[in-house]
KEKE-505931 format. One line per 4 residues: their letters; for each residue x negated, y negated, z of N, C-alpha, C. Coordinates in pm, whole numbers, plus 32768, in hexadecimal, padded with zeros to 4 digits. Example, Ala and Ser with C-alpha at 12.3 -4.5 7.8 and 13.67 -1.06 7.14 Angstrom:
# residues 2
AS	7AD9,8239,830C,7B32,81C2,830C,7AD8,814A,830C | 7AFB,80E1,82C4,7AA9,806A,82CA,7AF6,7FFD,8313
END
This chain:
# residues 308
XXXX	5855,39A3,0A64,589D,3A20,0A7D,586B,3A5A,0AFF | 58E5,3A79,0B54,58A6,3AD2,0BF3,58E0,3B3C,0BEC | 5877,3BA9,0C32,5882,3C01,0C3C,5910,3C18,0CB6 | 58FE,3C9F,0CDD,5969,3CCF,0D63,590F,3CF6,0DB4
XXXX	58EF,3C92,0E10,58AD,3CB6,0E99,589E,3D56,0EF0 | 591F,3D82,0EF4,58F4,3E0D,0F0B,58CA,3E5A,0EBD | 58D0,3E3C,0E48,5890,3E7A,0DA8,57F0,3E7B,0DD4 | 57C3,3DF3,0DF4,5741,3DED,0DF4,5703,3E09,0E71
XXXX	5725,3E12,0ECF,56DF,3E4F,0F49,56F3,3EE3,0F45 | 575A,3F27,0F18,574A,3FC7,0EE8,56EF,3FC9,0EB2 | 56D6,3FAA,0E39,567C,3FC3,0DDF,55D7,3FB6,0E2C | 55CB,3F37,0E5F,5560,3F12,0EBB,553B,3F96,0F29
XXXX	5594,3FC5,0F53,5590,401A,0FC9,557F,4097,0F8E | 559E,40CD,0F09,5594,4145,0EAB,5506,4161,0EC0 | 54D1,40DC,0E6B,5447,40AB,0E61,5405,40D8,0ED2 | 540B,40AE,0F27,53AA,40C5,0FA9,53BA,4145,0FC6
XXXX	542E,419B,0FBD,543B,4217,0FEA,53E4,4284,0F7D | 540C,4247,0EF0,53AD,42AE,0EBE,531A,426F,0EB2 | 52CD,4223,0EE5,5245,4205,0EEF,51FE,4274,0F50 | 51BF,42D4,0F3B,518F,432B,0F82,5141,4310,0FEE
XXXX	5148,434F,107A,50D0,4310,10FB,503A,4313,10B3 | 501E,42B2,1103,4F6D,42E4,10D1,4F26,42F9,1133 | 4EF9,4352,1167,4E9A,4381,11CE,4E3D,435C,11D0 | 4E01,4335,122E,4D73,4303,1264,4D0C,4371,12C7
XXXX	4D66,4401,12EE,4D03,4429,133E,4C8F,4452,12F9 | 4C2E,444A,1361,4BB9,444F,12F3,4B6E,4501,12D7 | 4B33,4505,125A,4B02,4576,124D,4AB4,45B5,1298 | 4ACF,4630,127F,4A3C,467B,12C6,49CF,4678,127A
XXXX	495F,4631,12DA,48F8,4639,12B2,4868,46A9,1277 | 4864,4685,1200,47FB,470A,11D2,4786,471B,11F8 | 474A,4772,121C,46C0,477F,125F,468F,47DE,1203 | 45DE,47CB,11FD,459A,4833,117F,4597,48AD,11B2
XXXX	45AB,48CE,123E,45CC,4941,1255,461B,4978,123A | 46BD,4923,125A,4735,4977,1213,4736,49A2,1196 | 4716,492F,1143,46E1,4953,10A1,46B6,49B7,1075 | 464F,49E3,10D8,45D7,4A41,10DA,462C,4AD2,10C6
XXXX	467F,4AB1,115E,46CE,4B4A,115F,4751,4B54,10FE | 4770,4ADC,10F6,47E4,4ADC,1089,47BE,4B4F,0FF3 | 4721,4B24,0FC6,46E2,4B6D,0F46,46E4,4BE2,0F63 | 468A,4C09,100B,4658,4C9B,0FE7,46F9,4CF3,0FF8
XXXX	4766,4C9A,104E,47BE,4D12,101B,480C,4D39,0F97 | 47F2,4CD7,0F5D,480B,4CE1,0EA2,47A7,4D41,0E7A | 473A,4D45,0EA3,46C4,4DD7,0E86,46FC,4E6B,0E90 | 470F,4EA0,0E1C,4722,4F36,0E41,46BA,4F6E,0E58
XXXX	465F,4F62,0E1D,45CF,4FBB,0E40,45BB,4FC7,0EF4 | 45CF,4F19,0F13,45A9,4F01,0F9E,4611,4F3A,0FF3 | 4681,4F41,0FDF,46E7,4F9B,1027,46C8,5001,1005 | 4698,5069,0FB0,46AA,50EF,0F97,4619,50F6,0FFE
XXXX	45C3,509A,0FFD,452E,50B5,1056,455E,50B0,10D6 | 45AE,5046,1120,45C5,5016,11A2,461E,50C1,11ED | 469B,50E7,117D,46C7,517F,119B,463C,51EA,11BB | 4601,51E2,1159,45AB,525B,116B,455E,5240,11EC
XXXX	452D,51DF,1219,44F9,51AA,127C,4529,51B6,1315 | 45C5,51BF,1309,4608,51BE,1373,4626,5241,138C | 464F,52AA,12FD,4644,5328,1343,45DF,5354,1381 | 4555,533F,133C,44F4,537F,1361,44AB,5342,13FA
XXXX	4512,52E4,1419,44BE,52AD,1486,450F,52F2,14EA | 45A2,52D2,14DC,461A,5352,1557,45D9,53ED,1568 | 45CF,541F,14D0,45AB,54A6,14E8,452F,54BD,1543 | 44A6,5452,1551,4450,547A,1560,4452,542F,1615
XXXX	44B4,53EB,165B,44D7,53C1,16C8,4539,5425,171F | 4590,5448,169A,45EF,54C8,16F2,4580,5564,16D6 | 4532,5569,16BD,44F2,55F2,168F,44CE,5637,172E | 4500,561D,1792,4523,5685,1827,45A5,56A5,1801
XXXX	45FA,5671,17E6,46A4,568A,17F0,46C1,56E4,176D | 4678,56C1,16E3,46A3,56DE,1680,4665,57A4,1654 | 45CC,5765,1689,45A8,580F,167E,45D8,5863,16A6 | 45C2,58EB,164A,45F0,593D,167C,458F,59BF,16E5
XXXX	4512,5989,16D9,44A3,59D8,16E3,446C,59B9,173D | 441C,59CA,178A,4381,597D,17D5,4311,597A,1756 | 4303,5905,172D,42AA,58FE,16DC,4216,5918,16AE | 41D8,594E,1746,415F,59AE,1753,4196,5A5B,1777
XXXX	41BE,5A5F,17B7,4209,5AFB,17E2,41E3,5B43,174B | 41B2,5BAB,1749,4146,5C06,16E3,41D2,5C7E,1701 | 41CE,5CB9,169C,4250,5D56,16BD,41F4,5DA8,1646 | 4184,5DD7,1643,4164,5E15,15CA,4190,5E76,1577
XXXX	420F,5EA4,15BB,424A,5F21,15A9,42C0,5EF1,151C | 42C8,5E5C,1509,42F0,5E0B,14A5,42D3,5DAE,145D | 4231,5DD2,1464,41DD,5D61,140D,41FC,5D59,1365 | 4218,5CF2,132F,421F,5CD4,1287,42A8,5D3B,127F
XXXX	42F1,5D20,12AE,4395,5D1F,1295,43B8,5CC2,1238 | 43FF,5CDA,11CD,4451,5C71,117B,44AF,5C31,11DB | 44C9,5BC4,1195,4550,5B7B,11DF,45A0,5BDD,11BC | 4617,5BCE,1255,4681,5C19,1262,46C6,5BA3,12D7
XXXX	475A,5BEE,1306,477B,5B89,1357,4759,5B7C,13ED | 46EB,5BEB,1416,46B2,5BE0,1474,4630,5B76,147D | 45FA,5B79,1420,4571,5B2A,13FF,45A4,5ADA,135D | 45C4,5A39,137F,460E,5A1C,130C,45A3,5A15,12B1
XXXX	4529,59F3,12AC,44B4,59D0,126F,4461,5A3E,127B | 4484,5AA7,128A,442F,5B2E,128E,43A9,5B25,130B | 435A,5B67,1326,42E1,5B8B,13A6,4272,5B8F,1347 | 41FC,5B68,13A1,418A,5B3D,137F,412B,5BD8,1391
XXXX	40A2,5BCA,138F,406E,5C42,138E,4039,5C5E,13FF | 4081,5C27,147C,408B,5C51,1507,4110,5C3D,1532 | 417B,5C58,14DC,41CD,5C5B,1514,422A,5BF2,1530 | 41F0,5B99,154D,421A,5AF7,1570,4292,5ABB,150C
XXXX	432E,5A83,1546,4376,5A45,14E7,4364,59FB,1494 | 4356,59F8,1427,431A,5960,13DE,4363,5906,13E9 | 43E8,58FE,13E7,444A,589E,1401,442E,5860,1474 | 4435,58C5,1501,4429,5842,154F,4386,582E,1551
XXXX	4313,5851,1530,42B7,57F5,1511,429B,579D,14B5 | 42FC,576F,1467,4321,5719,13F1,433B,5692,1452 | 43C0,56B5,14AA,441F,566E,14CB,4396,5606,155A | 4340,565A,15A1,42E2,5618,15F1,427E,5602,15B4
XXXX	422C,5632,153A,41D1,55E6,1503,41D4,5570,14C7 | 4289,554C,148F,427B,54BA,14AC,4279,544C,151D | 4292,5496,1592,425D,5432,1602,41D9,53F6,15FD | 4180,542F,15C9,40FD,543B,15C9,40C3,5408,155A
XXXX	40F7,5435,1507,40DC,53C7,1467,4123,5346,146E | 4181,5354,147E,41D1,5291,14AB,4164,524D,152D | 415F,52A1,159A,4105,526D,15E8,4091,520D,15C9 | 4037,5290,1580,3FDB,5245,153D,3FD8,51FF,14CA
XXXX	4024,51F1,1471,402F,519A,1422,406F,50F4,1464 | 40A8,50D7,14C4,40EF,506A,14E1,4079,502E,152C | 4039,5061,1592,3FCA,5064,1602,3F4D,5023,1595 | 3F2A,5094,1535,3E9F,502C,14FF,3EC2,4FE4,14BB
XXXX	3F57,4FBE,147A,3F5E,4F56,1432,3F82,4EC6,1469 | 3FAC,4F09,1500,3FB4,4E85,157E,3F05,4E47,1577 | 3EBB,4EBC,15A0,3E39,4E9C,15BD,3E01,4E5F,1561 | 3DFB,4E6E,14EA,3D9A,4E42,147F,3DEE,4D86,145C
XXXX	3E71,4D8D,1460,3EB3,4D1C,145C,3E8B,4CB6,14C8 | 3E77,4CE6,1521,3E82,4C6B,15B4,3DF9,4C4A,1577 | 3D63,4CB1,157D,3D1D,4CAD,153C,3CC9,4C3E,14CD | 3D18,4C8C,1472,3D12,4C0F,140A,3D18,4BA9,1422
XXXX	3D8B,4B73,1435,3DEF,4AFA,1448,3D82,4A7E,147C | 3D6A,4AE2,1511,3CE7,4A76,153C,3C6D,4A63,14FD | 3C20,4ABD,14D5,3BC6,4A7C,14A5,3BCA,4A3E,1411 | 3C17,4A66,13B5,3C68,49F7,135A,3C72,497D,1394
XXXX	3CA8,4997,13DB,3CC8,48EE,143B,3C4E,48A5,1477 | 3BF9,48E8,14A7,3B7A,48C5,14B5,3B23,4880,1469 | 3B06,48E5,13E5,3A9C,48B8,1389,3B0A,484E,1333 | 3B9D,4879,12F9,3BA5,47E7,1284,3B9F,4774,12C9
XXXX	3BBD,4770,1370,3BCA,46EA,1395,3B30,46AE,13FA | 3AEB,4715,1417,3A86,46D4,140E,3A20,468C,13BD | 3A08,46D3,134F,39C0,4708,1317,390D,4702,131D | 38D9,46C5,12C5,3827,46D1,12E8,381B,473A,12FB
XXXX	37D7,4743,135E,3743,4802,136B,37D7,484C,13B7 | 383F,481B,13FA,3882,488C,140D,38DA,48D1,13A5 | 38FF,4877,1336,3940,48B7,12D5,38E9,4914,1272 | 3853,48F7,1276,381A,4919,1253,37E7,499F,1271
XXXX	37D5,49B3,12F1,37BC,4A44,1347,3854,4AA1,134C | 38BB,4A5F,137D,3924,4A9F,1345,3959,4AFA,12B8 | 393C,4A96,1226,3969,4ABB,11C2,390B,4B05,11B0 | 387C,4B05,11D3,381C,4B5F,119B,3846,4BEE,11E2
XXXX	3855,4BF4,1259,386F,4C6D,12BD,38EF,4CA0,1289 | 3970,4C88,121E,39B2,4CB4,11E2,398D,4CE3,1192 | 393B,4C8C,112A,3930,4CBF,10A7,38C1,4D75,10D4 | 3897,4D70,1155,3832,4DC8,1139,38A9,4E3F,116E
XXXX	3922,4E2E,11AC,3959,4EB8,11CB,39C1,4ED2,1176 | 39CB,4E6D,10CA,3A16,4E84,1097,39B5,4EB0,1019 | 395D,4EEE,1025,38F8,4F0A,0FCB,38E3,4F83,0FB7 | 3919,4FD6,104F,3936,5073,1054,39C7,5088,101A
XXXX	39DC,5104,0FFC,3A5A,5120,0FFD,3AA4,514E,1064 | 3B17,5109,1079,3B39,511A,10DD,3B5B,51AD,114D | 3B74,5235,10D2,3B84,52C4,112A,3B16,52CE,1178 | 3AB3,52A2,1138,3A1F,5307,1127,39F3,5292,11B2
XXXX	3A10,5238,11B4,39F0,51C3,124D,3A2E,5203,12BC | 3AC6,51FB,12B3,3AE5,5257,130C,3ADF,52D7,135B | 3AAE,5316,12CA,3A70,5372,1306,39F7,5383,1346 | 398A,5331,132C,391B,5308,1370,3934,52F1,1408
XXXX	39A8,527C,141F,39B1,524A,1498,3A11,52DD,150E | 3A4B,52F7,14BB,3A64,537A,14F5,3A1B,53EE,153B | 39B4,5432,14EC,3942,5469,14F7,38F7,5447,1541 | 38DD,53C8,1550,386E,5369,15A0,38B2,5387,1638
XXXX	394C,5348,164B,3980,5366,16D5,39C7,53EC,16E0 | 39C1,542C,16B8,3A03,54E0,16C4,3A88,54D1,167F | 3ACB,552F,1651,3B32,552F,1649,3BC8,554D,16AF | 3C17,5503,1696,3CAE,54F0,16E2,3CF2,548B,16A8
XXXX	3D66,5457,16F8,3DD7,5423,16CC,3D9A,538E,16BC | 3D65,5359,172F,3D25,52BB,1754,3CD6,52E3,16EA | 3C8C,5312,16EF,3C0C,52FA,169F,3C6F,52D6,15E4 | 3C8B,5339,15DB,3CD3,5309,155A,3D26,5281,1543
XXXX	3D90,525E,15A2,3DDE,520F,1597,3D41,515A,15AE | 3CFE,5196,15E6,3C73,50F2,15CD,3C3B,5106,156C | 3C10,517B,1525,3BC9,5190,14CC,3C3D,517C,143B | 3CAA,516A,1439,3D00,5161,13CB,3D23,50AC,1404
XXXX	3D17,5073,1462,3D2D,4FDC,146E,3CDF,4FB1,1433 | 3C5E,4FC2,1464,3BEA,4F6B,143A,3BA8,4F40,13C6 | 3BC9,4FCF,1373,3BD3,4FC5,12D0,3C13,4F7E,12AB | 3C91,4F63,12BF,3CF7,4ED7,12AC,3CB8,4E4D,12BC
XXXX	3C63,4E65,1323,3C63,4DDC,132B,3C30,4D51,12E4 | 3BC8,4D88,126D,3BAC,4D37,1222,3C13,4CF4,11A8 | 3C76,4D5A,1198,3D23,4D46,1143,3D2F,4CC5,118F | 3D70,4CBE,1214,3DB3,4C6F,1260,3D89,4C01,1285
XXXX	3CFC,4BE6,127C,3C85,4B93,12A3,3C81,4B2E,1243 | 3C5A,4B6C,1179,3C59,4B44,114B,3CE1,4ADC,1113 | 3D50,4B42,1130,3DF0,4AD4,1114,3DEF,4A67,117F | 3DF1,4A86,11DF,3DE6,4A22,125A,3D84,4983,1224
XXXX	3CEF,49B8,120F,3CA4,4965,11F6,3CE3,48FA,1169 | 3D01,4912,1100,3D4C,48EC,107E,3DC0,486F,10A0 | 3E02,48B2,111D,3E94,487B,114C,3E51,47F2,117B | 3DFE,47F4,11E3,3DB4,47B6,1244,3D75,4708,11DD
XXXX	3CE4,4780,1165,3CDE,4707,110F,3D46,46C6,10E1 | 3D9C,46D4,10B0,3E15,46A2,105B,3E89,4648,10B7 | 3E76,4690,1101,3EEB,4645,1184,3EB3,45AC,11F8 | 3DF5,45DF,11F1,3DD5,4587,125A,3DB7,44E9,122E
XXXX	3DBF,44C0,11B7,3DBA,442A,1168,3E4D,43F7,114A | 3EC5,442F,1167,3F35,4429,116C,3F5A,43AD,11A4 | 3FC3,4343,1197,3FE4,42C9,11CC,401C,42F7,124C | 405F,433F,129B,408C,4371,131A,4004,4390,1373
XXXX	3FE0,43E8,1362,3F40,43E1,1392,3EE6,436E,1399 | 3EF0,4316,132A,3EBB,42AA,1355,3EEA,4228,13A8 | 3F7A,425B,138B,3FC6,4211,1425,3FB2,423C,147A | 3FBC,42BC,149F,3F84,42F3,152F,3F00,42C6,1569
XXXX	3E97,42C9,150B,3E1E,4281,1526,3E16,421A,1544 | 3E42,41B4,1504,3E5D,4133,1509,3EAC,4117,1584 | 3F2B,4162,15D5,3F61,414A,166F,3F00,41AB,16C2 | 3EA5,41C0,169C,3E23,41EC,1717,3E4B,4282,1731
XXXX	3EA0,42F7,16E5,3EAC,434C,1716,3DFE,43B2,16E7 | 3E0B,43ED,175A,3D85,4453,176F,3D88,44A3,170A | 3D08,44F5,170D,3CCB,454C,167F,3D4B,45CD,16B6 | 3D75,45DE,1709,3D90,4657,1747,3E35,4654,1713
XXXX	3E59,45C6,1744,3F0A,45C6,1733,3EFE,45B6,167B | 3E91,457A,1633,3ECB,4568,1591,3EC6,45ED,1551 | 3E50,4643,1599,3E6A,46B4,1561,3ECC,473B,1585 | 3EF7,4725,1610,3F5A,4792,162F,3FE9,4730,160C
XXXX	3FF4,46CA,160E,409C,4657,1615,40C2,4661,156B | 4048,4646,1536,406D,4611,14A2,400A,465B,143B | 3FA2,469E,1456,3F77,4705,1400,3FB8,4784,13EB | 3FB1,47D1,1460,3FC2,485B,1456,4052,485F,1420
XXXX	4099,4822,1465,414C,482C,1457,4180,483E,1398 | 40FE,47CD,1381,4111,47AF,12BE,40E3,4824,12A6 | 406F,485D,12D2,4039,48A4,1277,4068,497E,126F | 40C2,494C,12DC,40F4,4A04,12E6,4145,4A49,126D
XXXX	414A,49F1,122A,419C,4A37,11AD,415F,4AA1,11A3 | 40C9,4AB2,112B,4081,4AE4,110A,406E,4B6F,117C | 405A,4B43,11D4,4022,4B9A,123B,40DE,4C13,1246 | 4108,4BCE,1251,418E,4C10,1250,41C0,4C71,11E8
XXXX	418C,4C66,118A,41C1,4CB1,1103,4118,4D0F,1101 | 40B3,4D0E,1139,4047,4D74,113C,405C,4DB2,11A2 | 408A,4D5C,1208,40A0,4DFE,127B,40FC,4E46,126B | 4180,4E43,1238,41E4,4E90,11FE,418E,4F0E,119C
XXXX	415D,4EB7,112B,4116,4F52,10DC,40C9,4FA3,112F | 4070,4F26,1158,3FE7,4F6F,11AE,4015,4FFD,1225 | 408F,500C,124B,40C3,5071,126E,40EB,50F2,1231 | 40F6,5104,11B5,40DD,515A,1154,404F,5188,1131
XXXX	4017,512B,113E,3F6A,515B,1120,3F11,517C,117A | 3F66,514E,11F5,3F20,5181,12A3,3F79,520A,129A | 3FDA,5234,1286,3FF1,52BD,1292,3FA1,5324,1221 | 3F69,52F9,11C3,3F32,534E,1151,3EBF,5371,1185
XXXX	3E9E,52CF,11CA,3E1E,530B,1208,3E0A,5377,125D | 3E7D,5364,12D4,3E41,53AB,135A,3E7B,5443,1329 | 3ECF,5467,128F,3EC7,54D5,1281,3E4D,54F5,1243 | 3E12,54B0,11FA,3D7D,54F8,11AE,3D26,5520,1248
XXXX	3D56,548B,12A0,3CF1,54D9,12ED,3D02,5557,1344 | 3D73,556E,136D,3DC7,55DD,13A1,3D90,5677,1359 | 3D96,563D,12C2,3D90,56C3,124A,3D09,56C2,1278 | 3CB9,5670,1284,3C01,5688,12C0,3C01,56DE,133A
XXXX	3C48,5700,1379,3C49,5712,13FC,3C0D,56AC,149A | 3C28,5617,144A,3BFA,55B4,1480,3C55,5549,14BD | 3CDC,5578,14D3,3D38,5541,1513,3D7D,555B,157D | 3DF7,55A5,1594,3E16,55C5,15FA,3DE9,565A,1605
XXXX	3DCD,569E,168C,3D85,56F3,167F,3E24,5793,16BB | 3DDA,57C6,16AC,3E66,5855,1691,3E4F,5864,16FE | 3EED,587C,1765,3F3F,58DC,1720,3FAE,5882,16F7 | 3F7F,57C4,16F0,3FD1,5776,16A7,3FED,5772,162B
XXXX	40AE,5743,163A,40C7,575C,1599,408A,56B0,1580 | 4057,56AC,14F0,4021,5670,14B2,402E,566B,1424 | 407E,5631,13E6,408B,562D,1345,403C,565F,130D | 3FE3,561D,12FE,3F2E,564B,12D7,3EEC,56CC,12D7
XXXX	3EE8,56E1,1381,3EC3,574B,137F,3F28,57BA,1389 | 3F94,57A9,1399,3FF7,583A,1332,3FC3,5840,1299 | 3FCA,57FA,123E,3F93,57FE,11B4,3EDF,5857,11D6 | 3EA1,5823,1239,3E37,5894,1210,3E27,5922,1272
XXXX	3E98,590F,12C8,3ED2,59D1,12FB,3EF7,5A0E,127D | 3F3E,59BF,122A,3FA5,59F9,11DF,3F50,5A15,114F | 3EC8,59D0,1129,3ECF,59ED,10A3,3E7F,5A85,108B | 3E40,5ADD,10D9,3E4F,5B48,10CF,3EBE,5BB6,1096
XXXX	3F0E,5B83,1094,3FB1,5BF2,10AB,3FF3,5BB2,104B | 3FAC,5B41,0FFB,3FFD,5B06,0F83,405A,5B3C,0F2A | 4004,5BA1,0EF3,4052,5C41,0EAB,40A8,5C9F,0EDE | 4093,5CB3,0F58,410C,5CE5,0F98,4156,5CD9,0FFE
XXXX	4128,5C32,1011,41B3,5BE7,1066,41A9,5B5D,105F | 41C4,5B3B,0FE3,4195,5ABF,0FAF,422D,5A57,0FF5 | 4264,5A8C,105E,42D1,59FE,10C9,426B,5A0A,1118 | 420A,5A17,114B,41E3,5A00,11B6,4174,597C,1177
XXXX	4151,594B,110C,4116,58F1,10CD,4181,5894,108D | 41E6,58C6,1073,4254,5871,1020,4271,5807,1074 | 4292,5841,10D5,431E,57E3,1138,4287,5786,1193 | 421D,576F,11C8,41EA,5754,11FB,41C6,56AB,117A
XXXX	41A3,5703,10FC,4193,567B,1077,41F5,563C,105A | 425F,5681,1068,42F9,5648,1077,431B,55F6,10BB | 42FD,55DE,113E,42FE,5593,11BE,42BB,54E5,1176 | 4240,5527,116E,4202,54C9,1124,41E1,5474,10DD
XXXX	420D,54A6,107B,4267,545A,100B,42D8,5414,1003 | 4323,542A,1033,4383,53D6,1075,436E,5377,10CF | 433F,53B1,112A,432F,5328,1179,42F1,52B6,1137 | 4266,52D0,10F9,4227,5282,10CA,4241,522D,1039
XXXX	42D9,526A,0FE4,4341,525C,0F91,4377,51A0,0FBB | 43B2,51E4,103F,440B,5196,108D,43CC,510B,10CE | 433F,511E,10ED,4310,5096,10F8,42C8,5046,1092 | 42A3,5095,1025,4281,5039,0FA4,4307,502B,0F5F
XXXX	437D,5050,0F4F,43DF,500F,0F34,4404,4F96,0F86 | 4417,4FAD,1012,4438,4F4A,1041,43CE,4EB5,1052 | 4326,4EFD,105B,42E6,4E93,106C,4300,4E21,0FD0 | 431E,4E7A,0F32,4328,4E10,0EDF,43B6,4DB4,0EF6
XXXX	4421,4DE9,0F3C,4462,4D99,0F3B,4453,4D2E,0FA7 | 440B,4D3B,1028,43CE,4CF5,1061,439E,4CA3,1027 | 4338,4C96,0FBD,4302,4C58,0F77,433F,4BD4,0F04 | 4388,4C34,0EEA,43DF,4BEC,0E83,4462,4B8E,0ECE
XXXX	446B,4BC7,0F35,44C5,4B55,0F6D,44AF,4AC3,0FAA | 440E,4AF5,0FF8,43C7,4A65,1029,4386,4A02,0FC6 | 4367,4A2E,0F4B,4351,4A14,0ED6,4372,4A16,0E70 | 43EE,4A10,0E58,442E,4A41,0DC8,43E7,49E5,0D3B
XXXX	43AE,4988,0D6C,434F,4961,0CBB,4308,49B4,0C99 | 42C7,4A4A,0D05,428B,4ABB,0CBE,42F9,4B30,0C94 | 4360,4B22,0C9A,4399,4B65,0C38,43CB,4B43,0BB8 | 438D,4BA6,0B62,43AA,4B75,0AEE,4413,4BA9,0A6F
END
């Protein structure tokens, strides 16, 4: 039995028409970075931190444009005014806007919080890098010279090193690094053991590359996770600091606004002008809100087997 020739090449040609194309271009390739950022923007915490972060960083960059005040300018003739819409945050007990010294004492608290947490990081990093990959008497003089400045607590160090060089802005922003640095030293060092017996490293060794290229080419690069998700917090805990030290009268020195030291102009007048302490802890809190939110999602994104 035969078919009808044009019967069967229709049909044939049906066939081919409904066989769908199949594409070959090729995918985009995934990188653990994209991954990385793919998570933290699934993070609400870390978005609600990264917002708070960004206002408080505009407000405290535009705080010439945004004030309304000169932020030292004294008017005593309106000292401890409630907020009104002349003074949105009410006057201090010289007079002074609190608002716009809100709005420039975070220049000065971001300042120093980003600055010693640069310092204590670069810091670290190296001599971490130093002692896990040397090791012998230098890991030895190293980890000991940590363990002995992580033996103080850390306000009460700072404040030492403060005292010791006078007080001001430098002096605080080294004296709040350096305390760090045994944090950063010790993660560094951890990364270093764990990373430097690695089969890549021992290829590098093995094609003759130097102590210098295995540890900046193929150490450090592995080991920044860690370091990455502590300097994020560690910026929340460098601003707590340089306000305790501020509240000491050991930070920036007046007639600068200063987070810190507004909280200890202000706690006199607690009882009867308790915004001039509010909005200064307010500042504060927030900011420092905004980078431990964001530093856990930092965290949790370069690492998500620690979330649990």
């Amino acid at each position: 039995m035969t078919g009808v020739p044009g019967l069967a090449m229709s049909s044939s040609a049906a066939g081919r028409a409904a066989t769908p194309a199949v594409s070959f271009a090729p995918r985009p390739r995934r990188t653990p970075l994209g991954d990385a950022w793919n998570r933290l923007r699934r993070d609400r915490g870390a978005i609600v931190g990264l917002s708070l972060i960004t206002v408080m960083v505009l407000l405290a960059f535009g705080a010439p444009l945004l004030a309304p005040h000169d932020p030292i300018e004294q008017t005593l003739i309106k000292r401890l005014q409630p907020p009104s819409a002349e003074f949105l945050f009410g006057t201090d007990d010289l007079g002074r806007d609190v608002f716009s010294r809100v709005l420039h004492g975070g220049r000065i608290s971001l300042r120093v919080g980003i600055i010693s947490v640069a310092l204590g990081t670069v810091t670290g990093a190296f001599l971490g890098l130093l002692s896990g990959y040397a090791g012998r008497w230098i890991d030895s003089v190293i980890s000991r010279s940590m363990e002995i400045v992580l033996a103080f607590p850390g306000t009460l160090l700072a404040i030492a090193i403060v005292a010791a060089r006078g007080p001001g802005l430098q002096n605080t922003m080294l004296a709040v690094g350096l305390v760090s640095v045994p944090v950063y030293a010790r993660l560094m060092r951890a990364g270093v053991l764990s990373l430097r017996e690695r089969e890549f490293v021992t290829a590098a060794r093995c094609l003759g590359a130097s102590d210098q290229r295995i540890l900046f080419s193929h150490i450090l690069p592995n080991g920044l996770t860690p370091l990455i998700v502590q300097s994020t917090l560690g910026i929340a805990g460098a601003i707590v600091e340089a306000a305790a030290l501020g509240f000491l009268g050991l930070g920036a020195q007046p007639p600068a606004a200063e987070w810190g030291a507004m909280l200890t102009d202000a706690r006199n007048f607690l009882l009867n002008a308790p915004w001039a302490m509010i909005f200064p802890g307010l500042a504060i809190m927030v900011t420092v809100l905004g980078f431990n939110l964001f530093g856990d999602g930092v965290r949790d994104a370069l690492d998500p087997q620690m979330k649990q």
